[in-house]
C-alpha positions, 0 to 999 in steps of 0.5 A, spaced: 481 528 464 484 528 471 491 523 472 491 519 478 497 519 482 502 513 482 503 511 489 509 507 490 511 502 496 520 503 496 523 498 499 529 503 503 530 511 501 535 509 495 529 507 492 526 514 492 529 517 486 530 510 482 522 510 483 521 517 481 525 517 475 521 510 473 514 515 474 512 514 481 509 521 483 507 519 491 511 514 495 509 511 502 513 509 508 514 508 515 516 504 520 513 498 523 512 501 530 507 505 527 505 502 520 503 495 517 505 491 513 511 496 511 515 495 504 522 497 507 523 500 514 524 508 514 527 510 520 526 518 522 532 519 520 530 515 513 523 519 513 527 526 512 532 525 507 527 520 503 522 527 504 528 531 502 530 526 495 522 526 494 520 533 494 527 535 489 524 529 485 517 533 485 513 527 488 510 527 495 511 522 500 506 519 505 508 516 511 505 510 515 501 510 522 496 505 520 497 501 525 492 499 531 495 502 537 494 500 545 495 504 551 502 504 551 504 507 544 497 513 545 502 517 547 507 517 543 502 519 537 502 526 538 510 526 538 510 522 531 506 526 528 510 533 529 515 530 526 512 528 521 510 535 520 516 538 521 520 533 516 514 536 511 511 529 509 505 530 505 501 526 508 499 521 514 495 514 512 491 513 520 487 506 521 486 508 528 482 514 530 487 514 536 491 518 530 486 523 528 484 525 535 493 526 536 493 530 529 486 535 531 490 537 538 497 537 536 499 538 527 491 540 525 494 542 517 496 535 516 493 532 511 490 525 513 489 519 509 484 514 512 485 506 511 483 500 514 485 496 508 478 491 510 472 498 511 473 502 506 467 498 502 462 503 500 462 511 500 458 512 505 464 510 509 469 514 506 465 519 506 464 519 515 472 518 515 472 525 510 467 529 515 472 527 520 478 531 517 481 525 512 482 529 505 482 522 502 480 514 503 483 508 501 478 503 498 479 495 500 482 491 496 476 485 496 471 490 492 469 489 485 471 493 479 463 496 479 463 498 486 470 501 485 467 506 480 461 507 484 464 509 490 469 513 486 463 517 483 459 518 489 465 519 495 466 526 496 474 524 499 480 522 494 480 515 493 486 510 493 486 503 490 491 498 490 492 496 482 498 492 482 501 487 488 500 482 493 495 483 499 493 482 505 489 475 507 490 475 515 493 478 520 494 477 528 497 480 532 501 475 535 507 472 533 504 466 531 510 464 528 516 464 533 510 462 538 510 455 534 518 455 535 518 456 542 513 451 543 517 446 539 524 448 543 527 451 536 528 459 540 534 460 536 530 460 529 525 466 531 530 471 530 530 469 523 523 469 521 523 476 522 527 477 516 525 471 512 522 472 505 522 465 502 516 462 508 510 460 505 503 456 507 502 451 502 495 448 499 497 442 496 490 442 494 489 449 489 497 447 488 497 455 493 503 457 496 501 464 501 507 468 503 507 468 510 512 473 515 513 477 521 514 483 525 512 487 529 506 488 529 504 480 528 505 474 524 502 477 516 499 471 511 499 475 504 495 473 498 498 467 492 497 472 486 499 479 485 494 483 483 495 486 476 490 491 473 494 495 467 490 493 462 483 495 466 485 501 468 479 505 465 473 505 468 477 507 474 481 514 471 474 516 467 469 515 475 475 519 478 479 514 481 485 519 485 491 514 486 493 508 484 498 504 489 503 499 487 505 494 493 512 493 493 511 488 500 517 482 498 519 485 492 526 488 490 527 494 488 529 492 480 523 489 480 518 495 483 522 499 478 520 496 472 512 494 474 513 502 475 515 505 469 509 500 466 504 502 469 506 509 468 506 508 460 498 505 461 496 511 466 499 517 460 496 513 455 489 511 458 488 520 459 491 522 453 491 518 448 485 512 450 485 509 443 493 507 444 492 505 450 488 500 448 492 497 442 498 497 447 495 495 455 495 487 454 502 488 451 503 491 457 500 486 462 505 481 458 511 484 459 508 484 467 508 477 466 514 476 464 517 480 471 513 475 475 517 469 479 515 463 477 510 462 484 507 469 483 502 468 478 498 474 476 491 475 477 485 480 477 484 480 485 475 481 487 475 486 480 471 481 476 469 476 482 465 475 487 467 476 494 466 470 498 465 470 505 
């Protein structure tokens, strides 16, 4: 039975090593003039030396360009992608098919990872993307666990799911946030929010606080729950499922240490021994709940719900 790789999201390069040694075989990074929705900021610099720790490690790291560019970025996508080749990363993520149309010209031997975070939904989709060069398709984080398993069984890429973090509910690419200050007469706070961590939309009526934050690709409004599928993870492993993600966006890095070596323990219990696995995955969840900040509860996300448009 094959053993997903475990994609985690570092918070900076002295994560690397940590993450690894918690059980982390495949790290994604970036920098937000290329990437969404970054748990750290990897500048060139950074993306080589975390290349370096990474591959001393034996783990594989990923690098971001899964923004959606204008005309003024088009040509400097050809640049970034030779850099990235020449630090050795062992894959890009692309969104935008500005990226795919740069890599066929410039850096044909990249592999590719298509994500859209919001059309990976059937596997026919996965599979246009894979016709087009990409090796492997991160799925939507709205799916239900049956379609998940279906599109794994019928995509002929490598598919990737998010199994444990927050996630993305809206997104523009307007600073909507220092846009409402300026026009309040406050300029002197927008500076601040691009590093804030503790800003929140609250729903008194669901009792919901959603993390709210910029940077520079807009204003991001992210989910009040973390995803945390640990004690469902073998429908996934038996249809094939090829990576499962951990997102690090607003965590520390004790705490993405620790959800690491939890689901590391899962994933080598549910291939090689399922009935262990069995007894010890909802102990496993508890102890993952324990992590938890008070106002993070953790849930299922669209696994076993439907989704409602």
């Amino acid at each position: 039975m094959k053993k997903p790789e475990l994609l985690v999201t570092p918070t900076s390069v002295n994560d690397i090593a940590l993450l690894a040694d918690a059980g982390a075989t495949a790290f994604l990074i970036g920098e937000q003039r290329y990437g969404l929705r970054l748990a750290g900021e990897f500048k060139r610099e950074d993306i080589v030396e975390a290349v370096n720790i990474a591959h001393s490690k034996d783990t594989k790291v990923h690098v971001a360009m899964n923004g959606i560019f204008h005309n003024d970025k088009v040509d400097e996508l050809g640049n970034y992608l030779l850099f990235l080749k020449d630090a050795g990363v062992d894959a890009v993520v692309f969104g935008d098919p500005a990226v795919l149309m740069a890599a066929r010209e410039v850096t044909p031997e990249l592999t590719l990872h298509w994500s859209t975070e919001t059309t990976g939904t059937n596997y026919y989709t996965c599979n246009y993307w894979g016709r087009k060069g990409a090796k492997r398709a991160v799925l939507a984080r709205e799916l239900s666990m049956d379609s998940v398993v279906e599109i794994a069984e019928k995509a002929d890429v490598e598919v990737e799911v998010q199994v444990h973090g927050m996630t993305c509910m809206f997104q523009s690419k307007r600073s909507l946030l220092g846009n409402y200050f300026e026009y309040q007469g406050n300029v002197l706070e927008i500076e601040n929010r691009k590093q804030e961590k503790n800003m929140f939309l609250l729903d008194k009526e669901r009792n919901n606080k959603y993390p709210i934050f910029e940077d520079a690709n807009g204003t991001h409004i992210m989910s009040p729950n973390d995803v945390a599928i640990i004690d469902e993870l073998s429908e996934m492993i038996d249809a094939g499922v090829d990576s499962f993600k951990i997102d690090g966006v607003l965590k520390t890095t004790d705490y993405l240490a620790e959800v690491t070596k939890r689901y590391r323990k899962a994933i080598d219990l549910c291939v090689a021994d399922r009935d262990e696995y069995e007894d010890v995955k909802d102990a496993l969840l508890e102890e993952l709940e324990e992590l938890q900040p008070m106002n993070r509860p953790l849930d299922t996300g669209f696994f076993f719900k439907e989704t409602v448009y």
